[in-house]
C-alpha positions in Angstrom: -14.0 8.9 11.3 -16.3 5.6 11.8 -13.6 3.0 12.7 -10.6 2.3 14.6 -8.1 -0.2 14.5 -4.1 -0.6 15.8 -1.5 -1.8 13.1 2.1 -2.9 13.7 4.6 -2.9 10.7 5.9 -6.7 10.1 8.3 -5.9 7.1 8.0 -5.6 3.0 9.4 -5.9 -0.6 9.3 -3.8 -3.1 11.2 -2.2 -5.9 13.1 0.2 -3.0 13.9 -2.3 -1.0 12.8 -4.3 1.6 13.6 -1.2 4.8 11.3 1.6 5.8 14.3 4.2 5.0 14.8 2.7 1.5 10.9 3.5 1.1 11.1 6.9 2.3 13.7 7.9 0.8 12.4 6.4 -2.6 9.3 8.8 -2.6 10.7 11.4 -0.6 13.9 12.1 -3.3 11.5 10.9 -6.5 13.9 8.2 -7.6 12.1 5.9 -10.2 12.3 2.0 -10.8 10.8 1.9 -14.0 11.6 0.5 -17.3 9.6 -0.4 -20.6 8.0 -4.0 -20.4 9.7 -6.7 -22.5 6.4 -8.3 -23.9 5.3 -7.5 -27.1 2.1 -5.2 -28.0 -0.6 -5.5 -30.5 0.5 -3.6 -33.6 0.3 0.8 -33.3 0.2 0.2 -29.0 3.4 1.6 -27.6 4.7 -1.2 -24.6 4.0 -0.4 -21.3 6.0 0.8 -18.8 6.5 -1.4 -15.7 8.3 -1.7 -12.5 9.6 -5.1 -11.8 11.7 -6.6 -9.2 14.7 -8.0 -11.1 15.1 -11.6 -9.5 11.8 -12.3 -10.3 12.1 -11.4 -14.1 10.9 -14.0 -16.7 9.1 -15.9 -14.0 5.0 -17.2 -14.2 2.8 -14.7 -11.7 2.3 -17.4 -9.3 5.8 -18.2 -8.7 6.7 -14.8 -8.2 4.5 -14.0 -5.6 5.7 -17.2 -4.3 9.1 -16.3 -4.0 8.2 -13.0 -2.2 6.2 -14.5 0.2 8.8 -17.0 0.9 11.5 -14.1 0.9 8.7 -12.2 3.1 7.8 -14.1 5.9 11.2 -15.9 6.4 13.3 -13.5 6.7 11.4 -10.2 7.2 8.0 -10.5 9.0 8.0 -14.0 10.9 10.8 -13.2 12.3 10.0 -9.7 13.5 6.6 -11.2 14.7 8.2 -13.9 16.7 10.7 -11.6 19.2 8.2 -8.8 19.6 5.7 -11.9 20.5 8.8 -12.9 22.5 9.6 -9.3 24.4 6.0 -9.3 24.9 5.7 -6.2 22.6 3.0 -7.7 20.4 0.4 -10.8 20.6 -0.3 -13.0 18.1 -3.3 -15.5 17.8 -1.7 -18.0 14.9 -4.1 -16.7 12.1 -2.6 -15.2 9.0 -4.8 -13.9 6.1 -3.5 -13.6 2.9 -4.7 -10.9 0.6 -3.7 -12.5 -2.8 -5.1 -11.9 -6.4 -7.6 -14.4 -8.3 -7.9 -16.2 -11.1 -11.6 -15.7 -11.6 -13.1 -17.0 -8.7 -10.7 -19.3 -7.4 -7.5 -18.3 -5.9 -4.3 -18.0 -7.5 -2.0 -19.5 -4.8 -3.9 -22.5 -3.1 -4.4 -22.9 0.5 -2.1 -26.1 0.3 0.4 -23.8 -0.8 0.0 -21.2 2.2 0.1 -24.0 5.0 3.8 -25.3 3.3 4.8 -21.7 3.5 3.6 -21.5 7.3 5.6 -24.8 7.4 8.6 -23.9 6.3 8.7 -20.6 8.6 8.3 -23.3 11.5 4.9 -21.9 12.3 2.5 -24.8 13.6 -0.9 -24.7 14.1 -1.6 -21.6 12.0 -5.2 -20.3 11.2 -4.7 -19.6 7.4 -7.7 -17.5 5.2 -7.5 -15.4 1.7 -9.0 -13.1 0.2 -8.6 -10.4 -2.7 -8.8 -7.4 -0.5 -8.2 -6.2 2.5 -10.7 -6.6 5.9 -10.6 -4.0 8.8 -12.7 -5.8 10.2 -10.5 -9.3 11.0 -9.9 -10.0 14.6 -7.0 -8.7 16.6 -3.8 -10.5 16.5 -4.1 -11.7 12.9 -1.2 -11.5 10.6 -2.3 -9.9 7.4 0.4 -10.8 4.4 -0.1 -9.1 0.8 1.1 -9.8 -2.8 0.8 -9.7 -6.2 3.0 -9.3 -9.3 1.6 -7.4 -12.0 4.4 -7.3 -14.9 3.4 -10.0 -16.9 1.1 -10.6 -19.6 -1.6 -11.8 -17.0 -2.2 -7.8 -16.4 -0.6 -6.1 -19.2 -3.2 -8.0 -21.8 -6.0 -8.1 -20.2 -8.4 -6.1 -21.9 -9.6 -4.3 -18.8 -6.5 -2.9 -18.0 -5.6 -1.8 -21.7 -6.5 1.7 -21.2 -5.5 2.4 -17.9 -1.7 1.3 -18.2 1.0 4.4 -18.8 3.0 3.9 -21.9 5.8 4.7 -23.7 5.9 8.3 -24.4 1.6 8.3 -23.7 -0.3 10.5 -21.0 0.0 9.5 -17.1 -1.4 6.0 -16.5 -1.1 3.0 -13.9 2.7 1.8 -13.8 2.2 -1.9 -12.7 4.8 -3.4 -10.4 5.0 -6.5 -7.5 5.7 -6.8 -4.1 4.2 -8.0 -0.5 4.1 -6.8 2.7 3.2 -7.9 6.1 1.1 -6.2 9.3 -0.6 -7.4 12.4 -3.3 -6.3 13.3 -4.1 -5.0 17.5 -3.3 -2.4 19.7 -0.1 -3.0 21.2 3.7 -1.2 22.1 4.5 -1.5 18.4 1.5 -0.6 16.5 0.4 2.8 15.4 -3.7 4.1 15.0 -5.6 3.6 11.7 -9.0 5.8 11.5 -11.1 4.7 8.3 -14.5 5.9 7.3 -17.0 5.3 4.4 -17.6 8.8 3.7 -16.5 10.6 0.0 -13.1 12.1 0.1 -14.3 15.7 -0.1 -17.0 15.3 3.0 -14.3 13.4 5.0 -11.6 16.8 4.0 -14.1 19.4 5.4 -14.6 17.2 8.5 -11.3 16.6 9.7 -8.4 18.9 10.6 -6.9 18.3 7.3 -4.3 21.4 7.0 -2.3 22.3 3.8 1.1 21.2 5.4 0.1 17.7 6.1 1.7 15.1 5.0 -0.8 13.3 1.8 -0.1 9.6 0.2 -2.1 8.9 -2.4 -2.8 5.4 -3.2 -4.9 6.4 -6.6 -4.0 6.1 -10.1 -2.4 9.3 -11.7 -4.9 9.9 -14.4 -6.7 13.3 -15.6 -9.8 12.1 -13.8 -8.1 11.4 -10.4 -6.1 15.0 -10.4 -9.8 16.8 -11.4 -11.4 14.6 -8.4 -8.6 15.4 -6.0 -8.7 19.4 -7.1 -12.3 19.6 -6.4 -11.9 17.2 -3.3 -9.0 19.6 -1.4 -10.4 23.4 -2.7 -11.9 23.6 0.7 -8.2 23.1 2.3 -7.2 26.1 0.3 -10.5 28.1 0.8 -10.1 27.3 4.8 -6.5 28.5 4.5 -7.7 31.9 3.0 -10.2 32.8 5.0 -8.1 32.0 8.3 -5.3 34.1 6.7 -3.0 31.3 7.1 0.6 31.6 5.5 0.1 28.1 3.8 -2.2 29.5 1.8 0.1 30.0 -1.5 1.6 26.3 -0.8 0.4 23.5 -2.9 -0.5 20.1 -1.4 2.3 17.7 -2.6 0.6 14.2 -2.9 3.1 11.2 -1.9 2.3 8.9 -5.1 4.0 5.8 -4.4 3.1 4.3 -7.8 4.0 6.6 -9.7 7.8 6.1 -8.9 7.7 2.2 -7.1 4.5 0.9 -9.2 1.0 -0.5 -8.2 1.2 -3.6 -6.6 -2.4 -5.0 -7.2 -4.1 -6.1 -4.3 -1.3 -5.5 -2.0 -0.9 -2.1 -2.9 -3.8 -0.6 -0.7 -1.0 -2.0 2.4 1.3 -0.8 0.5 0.4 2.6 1.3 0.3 1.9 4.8 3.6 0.6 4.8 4.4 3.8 3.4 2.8 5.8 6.2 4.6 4.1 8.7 7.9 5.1 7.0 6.6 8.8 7.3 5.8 8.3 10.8 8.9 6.5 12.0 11.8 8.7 9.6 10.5 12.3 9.5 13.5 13.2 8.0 11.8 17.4 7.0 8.1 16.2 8.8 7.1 16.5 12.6 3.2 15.8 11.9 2.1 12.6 14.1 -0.1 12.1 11.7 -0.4 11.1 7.6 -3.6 11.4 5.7 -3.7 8.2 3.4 -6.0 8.3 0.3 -7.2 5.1 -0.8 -9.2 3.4 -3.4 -11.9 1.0 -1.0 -15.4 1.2 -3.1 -14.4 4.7 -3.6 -11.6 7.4 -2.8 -11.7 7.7 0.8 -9.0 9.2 3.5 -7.8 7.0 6.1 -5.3 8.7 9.1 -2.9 6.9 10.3 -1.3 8.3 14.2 1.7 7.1 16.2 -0.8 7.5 19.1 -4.4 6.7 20.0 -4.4 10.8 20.9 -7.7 12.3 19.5 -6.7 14.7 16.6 -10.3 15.6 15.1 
């Protein structure tokens, strides 16, 4: 894979909870926070099918991702950033990055907004940037914070999203949801081994020591087109399996779909999956791989691997 980089888990919201266990166990046991959405649909479209967090219901887009950052950073990740910072388990260089939606081009939750936030954590001095997507490439020792709420009409009308949204007794489509989550980014005591590349998902499959038994988290949206993609993508791990006269031939890859059962969380969701990983890694309740394969939507389907060690596994 083409790049490297160490993450540490800062803590997260989402419709399981805010704890790594609560996640796990979410996806692991296939226990479902959905519910049909509220808002009204043209006439003939069935309503969608969301999963919302209920505190936030009713509330503008912008002042629920406000609230979860708030709820996020002061009592979850802050926290958890300032006594590893204080053990001397992790360093941090006072930059956060937000990865936020937009409202065209401008961003949804102001800067001005951010450095009150950072204020009211008791943070001073804080770098602060945004974007809409998530950066690999941001220096060590940034805080990277994600969120977005995607149950209201901001989403569930837009006309781009019309056709990709599951509904009410339709075909498998995106179930939109909300939450945030927090990481840090550098190598130290805490954080666990992220390899990325740019190649397609079925290159990247035949090049690493993908096996059928491994642990898979897919990040993409359960349509027809995704399951044909992913078929044709991981025929070679059955093929392989075959030929080698392996016993996991007749088993059938599982994929860990996080929204399909806790929703897509918009920008945040591509963390999201992370977070999840490092609930796989840290509570192998029926796993003992050190490794998960994640697969992620970032310009196209790729597989990232995420390690509890920097040891070389391909």
């Amino acid at each position: 894979m083409s790049s490297e980089r160490y993450i540490s888990y800062l803590g997260h919201i989402n419709t399981s909870g805010t704890t790594l266990s609560a996640f796990y166990s979410a996806i692991e046991n296939g226990m479902t926070y959905t519910a049909t959405s509220n808002l009204e649909e043209e006439e003939g479209m069935a309503k969608a099918i969301v999963a919302k967090l209920g505190p936030l219901a009713n509330l503008p887009r912008v002042a629920r991702i406000e609230l979860m950052l708030g709820d996020l950073m002061t009592r979850l990740a802050i926290p958890a950033l300032l006594r590893g910072e204080k053990t001397g388990a992790i360093a941090w260089s006072n930059r956060i990055h937000f990865v936020l939606p937009q409202q065209g081009t401008d961003p949804l939750i102001s800067d001005e907004a951010l450095s009150a936030l950072c204020q009211q954590c008791e943070l001073q001095d804080v770098l602060i940037s945004q974007s809409d997507d998530i950066d690999l490439t941001l220096p060590d020792g940034t805080v990277v914070v994600a969120a977005d709420a995607c149950t209201g009409h901001e989403i569930l009308y837009d006309s781009d999203w019309q056709d990709k949204l599951q509904r009410q007794d339709g075909t498998e489509g995106m179930i939109m949801s909300e939450g945030a989550c927090a990481l840090l980014l550098g190598k130290n005591k805490q954080a666990m081994c992220l390899k990325s590349s740019n190649s397609s998902l079925k290159s990247q499959l035949k090049q690493v020591k993908a096996d059928l038994k491994d642990i898979y988290i897919s990040n993409m949206a359960s349509t027809k087109a995704w399951h044909n993609m992913w078929f044709d993508a991981s025929c070679y791990l059955y093929q392989a399996a075959t030929q080698s006269g392996s016993n996991g031939s007749a088993s059938l890859i599982k994929l860990k779909e996080p929204g399909r059962l806790c929703g897509h969380a918009g920008v945040a969701q591509t963390l999201m999956a992370l977070v999840l990983g490092f609930a796989y890694l840290d509570l192998p309740i029926q796993y003992t791989s050190p490794k998960v394969w994640l697969i992620v939507e970032h310009t196209q389907p790729q597989l990232w691997q995420l390690t509890r060690s920097d040891d070389e596994l391909h």
